[in-house]
C-alpha positions in Angstrom: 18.1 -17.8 10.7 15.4 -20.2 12.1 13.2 -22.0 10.4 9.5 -21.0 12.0 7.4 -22.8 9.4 7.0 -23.7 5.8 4.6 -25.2 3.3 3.6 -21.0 2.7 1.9 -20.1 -0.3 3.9 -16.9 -1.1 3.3 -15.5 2.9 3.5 -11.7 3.1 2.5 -9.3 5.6 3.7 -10.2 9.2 2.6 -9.4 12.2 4.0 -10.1 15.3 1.4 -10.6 18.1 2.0 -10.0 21.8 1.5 -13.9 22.4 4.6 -14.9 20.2 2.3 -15.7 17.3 2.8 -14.3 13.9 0.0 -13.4 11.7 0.3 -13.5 8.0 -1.3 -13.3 4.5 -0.8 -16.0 2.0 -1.7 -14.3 -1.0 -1.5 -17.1 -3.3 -3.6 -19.2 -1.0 -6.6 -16.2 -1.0 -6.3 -16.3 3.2 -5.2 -15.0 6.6 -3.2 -17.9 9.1 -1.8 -17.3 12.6 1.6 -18.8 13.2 2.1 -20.0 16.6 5.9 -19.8 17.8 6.0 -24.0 17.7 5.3 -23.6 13.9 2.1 -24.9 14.0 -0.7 -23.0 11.5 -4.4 -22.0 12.0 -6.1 -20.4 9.2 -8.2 -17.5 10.6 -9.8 -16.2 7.2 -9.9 -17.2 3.6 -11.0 -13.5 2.6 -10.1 -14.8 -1.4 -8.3 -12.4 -4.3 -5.3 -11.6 -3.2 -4.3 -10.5 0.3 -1.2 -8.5 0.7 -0.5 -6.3 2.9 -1.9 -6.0 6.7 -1.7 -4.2 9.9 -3.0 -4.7 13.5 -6.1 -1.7 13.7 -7.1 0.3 17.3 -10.0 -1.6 17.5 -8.1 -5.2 17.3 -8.8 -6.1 14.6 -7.1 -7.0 10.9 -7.1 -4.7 8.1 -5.5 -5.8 4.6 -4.5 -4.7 1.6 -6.2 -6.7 -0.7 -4.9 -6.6 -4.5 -7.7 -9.0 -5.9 -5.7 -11.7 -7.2 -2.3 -12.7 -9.2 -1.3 -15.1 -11.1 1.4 -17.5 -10.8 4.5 -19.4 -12.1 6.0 -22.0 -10.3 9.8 -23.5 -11.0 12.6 -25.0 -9.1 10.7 -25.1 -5.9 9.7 -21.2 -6.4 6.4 -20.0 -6.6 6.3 -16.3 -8.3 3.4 -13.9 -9.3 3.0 -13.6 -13.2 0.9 -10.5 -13.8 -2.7 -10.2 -12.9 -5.3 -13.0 -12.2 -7.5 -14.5 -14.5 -10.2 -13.8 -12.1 -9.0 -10.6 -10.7 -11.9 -9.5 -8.0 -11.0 -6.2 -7.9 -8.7 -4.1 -5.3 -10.0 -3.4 -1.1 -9.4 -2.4 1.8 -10.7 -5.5 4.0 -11.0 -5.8 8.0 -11.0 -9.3 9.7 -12.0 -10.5 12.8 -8.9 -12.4 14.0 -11.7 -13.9 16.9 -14.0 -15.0 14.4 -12.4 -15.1 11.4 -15.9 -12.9 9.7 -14.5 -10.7 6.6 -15.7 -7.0 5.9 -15.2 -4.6 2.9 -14.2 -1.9 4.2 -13.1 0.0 1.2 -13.9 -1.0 -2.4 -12.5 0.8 -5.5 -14.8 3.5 -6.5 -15.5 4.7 -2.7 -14.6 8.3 -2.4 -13.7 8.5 -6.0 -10.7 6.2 -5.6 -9.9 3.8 -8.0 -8.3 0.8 -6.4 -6.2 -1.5 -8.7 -4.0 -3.4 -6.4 -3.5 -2.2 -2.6 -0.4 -3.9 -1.6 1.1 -2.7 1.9 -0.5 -0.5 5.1 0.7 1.3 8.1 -1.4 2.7 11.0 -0.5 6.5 12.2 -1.0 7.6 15.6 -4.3 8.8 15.0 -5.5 5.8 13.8 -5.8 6.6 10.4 -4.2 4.6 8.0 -1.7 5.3 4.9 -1.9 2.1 2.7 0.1 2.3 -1.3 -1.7 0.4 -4.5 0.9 -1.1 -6.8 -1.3 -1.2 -9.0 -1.8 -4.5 -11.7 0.3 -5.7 -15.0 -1.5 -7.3 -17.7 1.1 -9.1 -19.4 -2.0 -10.2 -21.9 -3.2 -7.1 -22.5 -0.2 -5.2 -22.5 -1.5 -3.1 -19.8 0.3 -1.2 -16.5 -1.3 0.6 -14.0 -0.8 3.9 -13.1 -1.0 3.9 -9.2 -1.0 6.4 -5.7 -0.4 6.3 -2.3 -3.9 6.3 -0.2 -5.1 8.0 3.4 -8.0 6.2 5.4 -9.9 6.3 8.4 -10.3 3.1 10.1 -14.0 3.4 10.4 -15.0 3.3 6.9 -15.7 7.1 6.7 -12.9 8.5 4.6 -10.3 7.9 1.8 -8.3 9.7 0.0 -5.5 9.5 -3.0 -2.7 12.0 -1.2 0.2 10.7 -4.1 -1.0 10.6 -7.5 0.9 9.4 -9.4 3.7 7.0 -7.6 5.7 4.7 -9.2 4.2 1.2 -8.4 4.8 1.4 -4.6 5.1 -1.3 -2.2 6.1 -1.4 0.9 5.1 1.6 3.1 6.0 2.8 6.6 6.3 6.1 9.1 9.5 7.8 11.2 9.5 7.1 14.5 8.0 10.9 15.7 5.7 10.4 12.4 6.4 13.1 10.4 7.7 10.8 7.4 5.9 8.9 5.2 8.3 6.0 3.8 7.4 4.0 0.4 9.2 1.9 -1.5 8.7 1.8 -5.3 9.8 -1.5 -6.7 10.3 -1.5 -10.2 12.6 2.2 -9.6 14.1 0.4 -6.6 13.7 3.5 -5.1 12.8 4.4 -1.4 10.7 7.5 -1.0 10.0 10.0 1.5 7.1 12.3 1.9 6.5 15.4 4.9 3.6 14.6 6.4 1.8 18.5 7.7 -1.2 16.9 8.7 -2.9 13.5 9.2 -3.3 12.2 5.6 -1.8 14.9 4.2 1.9 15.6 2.9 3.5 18.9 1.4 3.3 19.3 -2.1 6.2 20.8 -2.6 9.3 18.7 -1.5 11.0 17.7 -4.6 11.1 18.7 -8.1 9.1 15.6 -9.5 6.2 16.5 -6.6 6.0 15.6 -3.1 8.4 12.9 -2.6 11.6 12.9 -2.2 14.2 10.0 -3.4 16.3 8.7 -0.6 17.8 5.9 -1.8 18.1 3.3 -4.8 21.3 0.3 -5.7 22.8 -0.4 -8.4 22.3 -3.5 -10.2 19.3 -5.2 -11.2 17.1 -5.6 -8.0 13.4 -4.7 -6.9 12.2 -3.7 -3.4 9.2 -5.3 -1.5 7.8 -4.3 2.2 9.2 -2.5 4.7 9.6 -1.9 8.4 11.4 1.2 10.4 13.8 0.4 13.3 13.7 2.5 16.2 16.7 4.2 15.2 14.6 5.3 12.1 16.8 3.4 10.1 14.6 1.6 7.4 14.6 -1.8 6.6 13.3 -2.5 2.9 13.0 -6.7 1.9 15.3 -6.6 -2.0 14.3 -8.9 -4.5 17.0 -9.9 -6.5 19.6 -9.6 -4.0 18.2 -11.7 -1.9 17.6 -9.9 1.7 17.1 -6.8 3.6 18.5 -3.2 2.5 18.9 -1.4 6.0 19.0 2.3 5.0 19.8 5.4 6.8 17.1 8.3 6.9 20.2 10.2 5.4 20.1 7.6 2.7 22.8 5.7 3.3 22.9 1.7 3.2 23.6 0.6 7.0 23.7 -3.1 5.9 22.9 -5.6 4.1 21.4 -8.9 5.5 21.3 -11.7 3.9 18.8 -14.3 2.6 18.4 -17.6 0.1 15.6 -16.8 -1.5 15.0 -14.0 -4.7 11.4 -13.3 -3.3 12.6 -12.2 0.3 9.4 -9.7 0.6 9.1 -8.6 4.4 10.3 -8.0 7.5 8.8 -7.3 10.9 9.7 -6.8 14.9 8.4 -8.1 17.9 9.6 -9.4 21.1 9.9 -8.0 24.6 13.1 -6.3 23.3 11.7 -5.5 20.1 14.9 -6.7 18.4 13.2 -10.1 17.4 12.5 -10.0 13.2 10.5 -12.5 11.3 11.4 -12.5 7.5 8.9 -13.9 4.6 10.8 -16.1 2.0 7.7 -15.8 -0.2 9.0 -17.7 -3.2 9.9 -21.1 -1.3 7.0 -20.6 0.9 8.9 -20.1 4.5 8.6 -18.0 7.7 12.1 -17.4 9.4 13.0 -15.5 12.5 16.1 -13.9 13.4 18.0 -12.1 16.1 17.9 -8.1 15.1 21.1 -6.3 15.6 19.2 -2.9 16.6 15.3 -2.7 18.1 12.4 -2.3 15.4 10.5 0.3 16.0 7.0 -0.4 17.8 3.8 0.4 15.8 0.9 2.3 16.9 -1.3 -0.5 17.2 
């Protein structure tokens, strides 16, 4: 893998921009940076909390999961999250000018009845509504732990919704390539989810016996799962912590592969290129941006 940059404060959330560029959150910095492909960095937004998750919107612009804020630990040369943050602000749904750098709250926890504790990863639907998961927050003080969902937007502000109540601390979230599954990793499970989607925002009720997702996949051992991304194929590529890479998984659930990384917090992946078969990778513990050559062509978002 190459070496793109480093110097990250725990970078998640990758997007790859049709001028090479990479944009990113760095959650433990409180901000949004653009990565050129030379390395260099140029901080677009310091929106503050805790961005996390973020997608490319229909009208251009940024929207992120913002999960107000961690804590962190930091030891041998890793820099981990350690529960919620002293001055948590609060979970949102943000959208940032990537021009101008000017930060909106989009969506703010009691809108539409929603309680927001921790929105954590987003994915844009051919409609150009949004499906976005909350992992929710642990108070390690307190002895407190969220009981989370899985949330449906509209990009304009006008509507949100808890479709999945309750989840299981999800993370990373993504769609099929014809869109008529809903993909979400819960991390403390380790399981990867699916859900039918009948209509925009809205999934059947009815697909397993525990409610409407069904499990598709989970390792043995002692390992978490992060962010995702979907291949073309509809293969779906879920960042392990603890094993230290990317679980490429079937929609049958079977594990394709395994790719490997050097660092415990590997958190996401995404595609870009003309070929879509270029992946950037977010060693979040050490701080690093590495790209890679993709054996098989990521699938190409909406926006």
């Amino acid at each position: 893998m190459e070496l793109v940059t480093d110097g990250l404060r725990f970078p998640e959330g990758p997007i790859a921009m049709p001028d090479g560029s990479v944009i990113l959150v760095e959650i433990a910095a409180g901000q949004l940076t653009r990565i050129a492909a030379d390395g260099t960095k140029d901080v677009i937004a310091k929106p503050g909390g805790g961005p996390n998750g973020a997608a490319l919107g229909p009208d251009g612009k940024i929207y992120v999961c913002n999960n107000g804020g961690f804590e962190y630990q930091e030891a041998g040369g890793f820099l981990t999250p350690a529960g919620i943050a002293k001055d948590y602000s609060g979970g949102r749904i943000e959208r940032i000018d990537p021009q101008t750098g000017a930060v909106e709250v989009l969506y703010k926890s009691g809108d539409f009845d929603c309680i927001l504790r921790g929105p954590n990863d987003i994915v844009f639907d051919e409609h150009g509504g949004f499906w976005f998961t909350d992992h929710g927050k642990t108070d390690y003080e307190n002895r407190c732990h969220d009981i989370v969902g899985i949330f449906y937007a509209k990009a304009d502000g006008s509507y949100m919704e808890e479709v999945v109540f309750p989840s299981q601390n999800p993370n990373g979230v993504g769609l099929s390539p014809d869109g008529k599954t809903l993909y979400a990793a819960e991390t403390f499970t380790c399981r990867l989810m699916k859900f039918n989607i009948t209509a925009p925002g809205k999934v059947s009720p009815d697909a397993g016996p525990g409610g409407p997702g069904i499990p598709v996949y989970r390792p043995a051992g002692y390992k978490f799962f992060d962010s995702l991304a979907v291949e073309e194929s509809g293969n779906i590529c879920v960042a392990t912590i603890g094993e230290c890479g990317i679980s490429v998984i079937s929609p049958a659930g079977e594990l394709v592969e395994f790719v490997n990384t050097d660092d415990i917090f590997t958190t996401n992946i995404c595609f870009g290129g003309d070929d879509m078969m270029d992946a950037w990778l977010c060693l979040s513990a050490s701080g690093r941006l590495v790209k890679t050559r993709w054996k098989r062509p990521g699938l190409k978002l909406n926006f």
